[in-house]
C-alpha distance (Angstrom), angle and dihedral (degrees) to the residues before:
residue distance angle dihedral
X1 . . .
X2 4.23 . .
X3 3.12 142.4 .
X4 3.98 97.1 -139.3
X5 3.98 115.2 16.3
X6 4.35 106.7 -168.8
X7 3.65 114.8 -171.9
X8 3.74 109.6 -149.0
X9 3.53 130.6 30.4
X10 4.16 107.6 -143.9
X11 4.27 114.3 116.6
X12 3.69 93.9 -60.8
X13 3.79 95.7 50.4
X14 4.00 95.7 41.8
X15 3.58 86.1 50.8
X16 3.93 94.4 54.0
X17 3.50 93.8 50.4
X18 3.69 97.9 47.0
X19 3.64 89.5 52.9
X20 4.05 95.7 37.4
X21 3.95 92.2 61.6
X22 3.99 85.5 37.6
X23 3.89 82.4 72.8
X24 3.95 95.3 46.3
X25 4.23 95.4 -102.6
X26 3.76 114.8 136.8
X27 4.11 99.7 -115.8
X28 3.17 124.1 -163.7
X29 4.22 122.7 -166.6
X30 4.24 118.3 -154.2
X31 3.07 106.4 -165.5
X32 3.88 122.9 174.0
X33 4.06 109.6 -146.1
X34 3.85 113.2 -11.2
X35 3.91 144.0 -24.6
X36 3.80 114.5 -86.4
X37 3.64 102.7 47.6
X38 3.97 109.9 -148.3
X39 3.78 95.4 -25.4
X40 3.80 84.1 60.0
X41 3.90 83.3 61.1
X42 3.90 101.7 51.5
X43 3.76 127.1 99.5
X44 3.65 89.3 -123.9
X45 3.77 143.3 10.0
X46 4.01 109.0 -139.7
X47 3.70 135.9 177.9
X48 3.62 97.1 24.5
X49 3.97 116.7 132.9
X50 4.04 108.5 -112.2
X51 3.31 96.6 7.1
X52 4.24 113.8 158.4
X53 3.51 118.0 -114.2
X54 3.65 119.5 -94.9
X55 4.13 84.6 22.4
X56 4.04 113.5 173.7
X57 3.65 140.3 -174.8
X58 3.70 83.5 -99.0
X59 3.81 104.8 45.6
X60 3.97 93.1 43.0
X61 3.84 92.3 53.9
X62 3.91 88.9 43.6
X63 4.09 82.9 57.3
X64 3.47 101.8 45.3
X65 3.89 94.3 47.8
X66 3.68 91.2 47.8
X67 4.14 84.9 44.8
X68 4.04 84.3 60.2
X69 3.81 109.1 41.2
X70 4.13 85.2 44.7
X71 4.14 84.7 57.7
X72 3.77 95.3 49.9
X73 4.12 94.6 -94.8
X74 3.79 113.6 163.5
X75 4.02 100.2 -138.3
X76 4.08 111.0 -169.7
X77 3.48 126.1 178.9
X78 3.78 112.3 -147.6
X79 4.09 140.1 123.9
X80 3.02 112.0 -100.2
X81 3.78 109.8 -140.9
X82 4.10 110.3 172.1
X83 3.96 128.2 19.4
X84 4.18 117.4 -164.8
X85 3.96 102.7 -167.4
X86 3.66 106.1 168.2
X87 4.11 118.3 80.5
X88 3.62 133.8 47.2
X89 3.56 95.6 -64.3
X90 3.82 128.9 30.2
X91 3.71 134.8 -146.6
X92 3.64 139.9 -138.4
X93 3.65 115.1 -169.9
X94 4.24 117.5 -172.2
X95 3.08 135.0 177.3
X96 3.68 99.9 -82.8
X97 3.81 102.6 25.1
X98 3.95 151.1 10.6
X99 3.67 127.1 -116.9
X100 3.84 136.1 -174.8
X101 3.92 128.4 -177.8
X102 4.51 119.7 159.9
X103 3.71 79.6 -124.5
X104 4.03 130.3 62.3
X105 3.94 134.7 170.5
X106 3.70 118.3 -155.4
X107 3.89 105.0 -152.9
X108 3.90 103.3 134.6
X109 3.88 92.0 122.2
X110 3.53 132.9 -159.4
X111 4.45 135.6 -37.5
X112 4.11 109.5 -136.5
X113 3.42 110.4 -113.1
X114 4.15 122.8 -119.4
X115 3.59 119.9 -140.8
X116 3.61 105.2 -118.4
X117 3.75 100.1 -139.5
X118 3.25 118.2 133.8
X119 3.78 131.6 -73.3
X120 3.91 87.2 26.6
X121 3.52 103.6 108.4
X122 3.89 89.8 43.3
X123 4.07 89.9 56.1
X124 3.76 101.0 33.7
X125 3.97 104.4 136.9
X126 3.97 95.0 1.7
X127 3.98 95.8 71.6
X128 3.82 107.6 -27.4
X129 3.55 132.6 51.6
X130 3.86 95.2 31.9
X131 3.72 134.6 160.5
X132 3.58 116.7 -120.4
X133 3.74 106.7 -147.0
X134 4.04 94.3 40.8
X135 4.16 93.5 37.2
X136 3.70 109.8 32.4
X137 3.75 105.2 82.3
X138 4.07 82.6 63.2
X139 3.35 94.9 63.1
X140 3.95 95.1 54.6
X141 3.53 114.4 142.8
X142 3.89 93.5 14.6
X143 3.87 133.9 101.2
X144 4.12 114.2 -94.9
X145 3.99 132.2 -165.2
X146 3.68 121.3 -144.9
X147 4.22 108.0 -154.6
X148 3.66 102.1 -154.3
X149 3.67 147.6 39.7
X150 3.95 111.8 -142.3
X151 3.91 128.4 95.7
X152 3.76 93.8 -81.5
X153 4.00 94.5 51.5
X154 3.84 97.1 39.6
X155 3.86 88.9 40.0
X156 4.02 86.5 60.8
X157 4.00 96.9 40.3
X158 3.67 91.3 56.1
X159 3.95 86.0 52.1
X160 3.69 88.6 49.6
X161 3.40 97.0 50.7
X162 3.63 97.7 79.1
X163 3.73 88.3 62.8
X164 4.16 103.7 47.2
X165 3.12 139.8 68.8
X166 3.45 101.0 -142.3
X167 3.89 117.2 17.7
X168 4.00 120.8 -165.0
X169 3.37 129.7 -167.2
X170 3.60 108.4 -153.6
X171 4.15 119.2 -171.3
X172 3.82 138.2 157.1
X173 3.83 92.5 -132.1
X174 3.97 132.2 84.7
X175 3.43 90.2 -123.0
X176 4.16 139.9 31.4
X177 3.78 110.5 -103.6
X178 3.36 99.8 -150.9
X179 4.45 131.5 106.7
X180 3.61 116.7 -79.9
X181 3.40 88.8 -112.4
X182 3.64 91.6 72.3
X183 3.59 95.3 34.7
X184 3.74 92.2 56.5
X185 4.25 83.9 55.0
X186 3.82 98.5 51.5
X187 4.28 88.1 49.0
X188 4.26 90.3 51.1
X189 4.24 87.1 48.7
X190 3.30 109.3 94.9
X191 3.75 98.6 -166.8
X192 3.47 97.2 50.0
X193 3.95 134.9 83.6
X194 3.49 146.4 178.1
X195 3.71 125.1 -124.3
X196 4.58 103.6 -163.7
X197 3.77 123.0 -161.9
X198 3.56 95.0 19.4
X199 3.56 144.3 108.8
X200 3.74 138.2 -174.2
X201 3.27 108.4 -100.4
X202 4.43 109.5 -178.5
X203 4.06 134.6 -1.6
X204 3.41 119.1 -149.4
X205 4.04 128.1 -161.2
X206 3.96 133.6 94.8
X207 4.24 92.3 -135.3
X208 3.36 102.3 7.2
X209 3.89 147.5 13.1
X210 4.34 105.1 -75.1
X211 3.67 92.4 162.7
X212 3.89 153.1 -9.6
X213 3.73 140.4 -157.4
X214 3.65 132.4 -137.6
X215 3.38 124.7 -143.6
X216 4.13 116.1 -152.4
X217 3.59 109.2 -144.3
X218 3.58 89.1 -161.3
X219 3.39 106.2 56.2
X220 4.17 113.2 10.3
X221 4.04 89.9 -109.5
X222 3.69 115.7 137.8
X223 3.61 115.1 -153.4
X224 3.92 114.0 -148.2
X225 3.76 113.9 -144.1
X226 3.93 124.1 -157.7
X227 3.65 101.0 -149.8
X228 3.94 125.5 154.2
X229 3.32 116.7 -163.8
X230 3.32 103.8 -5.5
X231 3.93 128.7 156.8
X232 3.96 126.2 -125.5
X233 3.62 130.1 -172.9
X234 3.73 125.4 -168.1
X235 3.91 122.0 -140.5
X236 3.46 97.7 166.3
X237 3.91 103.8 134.6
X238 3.73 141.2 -86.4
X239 4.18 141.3 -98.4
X240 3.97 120.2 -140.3
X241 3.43 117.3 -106.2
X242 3.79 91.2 -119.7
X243 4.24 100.0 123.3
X244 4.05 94.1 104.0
X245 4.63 86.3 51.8
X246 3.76 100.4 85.1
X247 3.46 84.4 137.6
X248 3.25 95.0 61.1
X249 4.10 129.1 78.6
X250 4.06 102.1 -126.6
X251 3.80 141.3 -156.5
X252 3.78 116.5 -132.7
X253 4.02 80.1 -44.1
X254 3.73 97.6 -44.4
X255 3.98 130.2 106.0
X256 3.78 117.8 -108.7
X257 3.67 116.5 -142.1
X258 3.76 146.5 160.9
X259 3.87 134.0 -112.3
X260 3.59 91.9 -76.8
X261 3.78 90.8 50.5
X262 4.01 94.0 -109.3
X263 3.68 119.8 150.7
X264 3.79 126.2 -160.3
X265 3.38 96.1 -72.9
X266 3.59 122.5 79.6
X267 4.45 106.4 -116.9
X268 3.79 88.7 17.2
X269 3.50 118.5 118.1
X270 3.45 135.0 -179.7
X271 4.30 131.5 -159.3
X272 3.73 144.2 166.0
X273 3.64 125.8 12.1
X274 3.74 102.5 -18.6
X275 3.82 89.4 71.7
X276 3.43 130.5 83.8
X277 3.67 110.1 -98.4
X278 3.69 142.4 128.1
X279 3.89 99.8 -109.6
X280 3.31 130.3 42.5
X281 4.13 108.9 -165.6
X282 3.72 131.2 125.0
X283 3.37 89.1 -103.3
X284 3.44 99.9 63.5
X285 3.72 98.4 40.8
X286 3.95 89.3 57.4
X287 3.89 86.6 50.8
X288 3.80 90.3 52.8
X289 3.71 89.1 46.2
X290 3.86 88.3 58.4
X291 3.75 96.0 46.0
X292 3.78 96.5 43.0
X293 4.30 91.8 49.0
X294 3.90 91.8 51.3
X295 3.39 97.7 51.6
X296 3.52 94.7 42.0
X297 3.79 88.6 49.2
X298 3.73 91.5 57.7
């Protein structure tokens, strides 16, 4: 039995807990693989007040989980598998346990999404579907493909860059999405460049990536693309975490809440990038991890 139960343990959820115990309530964290969530993932974490130089996905997580056990955070790391919301107290049941606390905060964010073209699913993790911090030094010397054009994509292709020797950028829109910071980077690369209105459309290969096509949004054409060996890393969005709510009345999959981050149901909470909200950054999920924890502590 808790006070405060949070399932998920990325910004928002590290922030909840840090501020839960703050107030004296017995907090405890499930979190299903590891502290950091998708930021804990990325090649680097940017735009984020006081953050160290040279920060990564890796190094930021690392913090924040140390941040948390130091304050008296109980971190678990468990499935969890069924989720009872409504009533005086809830209940979290994982693979491995069952918990139950009159208070709850939702903050187990989002899964990216694949593509779903085919040869995908064959490839994932030997080609396709890679993570750039753990899997770019492998691809040294060869030629990568960026899927997508928003902060988070472009953000990740610059990274790559230092290790390719050709970098492209491929998304379905006219134009990149991302800040003009970034866009300002990609046009001062030299090896990198940007493929518009297109999208990949099929991988080939049995162990590896042998070739790709390019679809042209424009026109229909598919462009067929020799490649050996070549690396490709998928930026294509991400779904909310929301599957285990039924309880709860959703928003195109996300969680609507208030200003103090209360859903519908009285004790429920909700923070970070599973709610509905207009931006989705780190820094906002660790101030709706703050928000959420004092008002559940009161």
């Amino acid at each position: 039995m808790y006070d405060i139960i949070i399932i998920g343990a990325g910004p928002a959820g590290i922030s909840a807990g840090i501020y839960a115990v703050s107030r004296g309530k017995k907090t405890v964290i499930i979190e299903k693989n590891a502290v950091g969530g998708i930021i804990g993932k990325v090649s680097t974490v940017t735009h984020y007040s006081a953050i160290v130089p040279g920060e990564t996905g890796a190094t930021f997580a690392k913090r924040m989980e140390r941040q948390a056990l130091e304050a008296g955070v109980e971190i678990i790391y468990e499935n969890v598998e069924k989720v009872t919301l409504e009533g005086d107290i809830k209940t979290v049941t994982t693979s491995r346990n069952h918990y139950e606390a009159p208070k709850i905060i939702l903050a187990n964010g989002t899964t990216p999404r694949t593509l779903g073209i085919p040869g995908e699913a064959e490839l994932s993790g030997k080609g396709i579907g890679l993570n750039a911090a753990k899997d770019g030094p492998s691809y040294k010397g060869k030629n990568i493909y960026v899927v997508g054009g928003a902060d988070g994509a472009v953000k990740e292709a610059l990274y790559l860059s230092q290790f390719a020797k050709e970098l492209t950028i491929i998304h379905f829109e006219d134009t990149l999405g991302c800040v003009p910071e970034f866009l300002n980077k990609v046009r001062q690369t030299d090896n990198i460049k940007v493929c518009l209105a297109s999208r990949l459309n099929k991988v080939y290969g049995k162990n590896h990536v042998e070739k790709l096509e390019i679809l042209n949004e424009k026109n229909g054409t598919i462009n067929v693309i020799e490649d050996d060996g070549c690396g490709i890393f998928v930026y294509a969005g991400a779904d909310p975490n929301t599957e285990l709510y039924t309880e709860l009345k959703l928003d195109n999959g996300y969680i609507p809440v208030n200003e103090k981050m209360e859903t519908s149901i009285p004790g429920v909470y909700a923070a970070g990038d599973i709610r509905v909200k207009q931006v989705r950054q780190a820094a906002t999920a660790v101030a709706d991890g703050a928000v959420a924890a004092i008002n559940a502590a009161m």
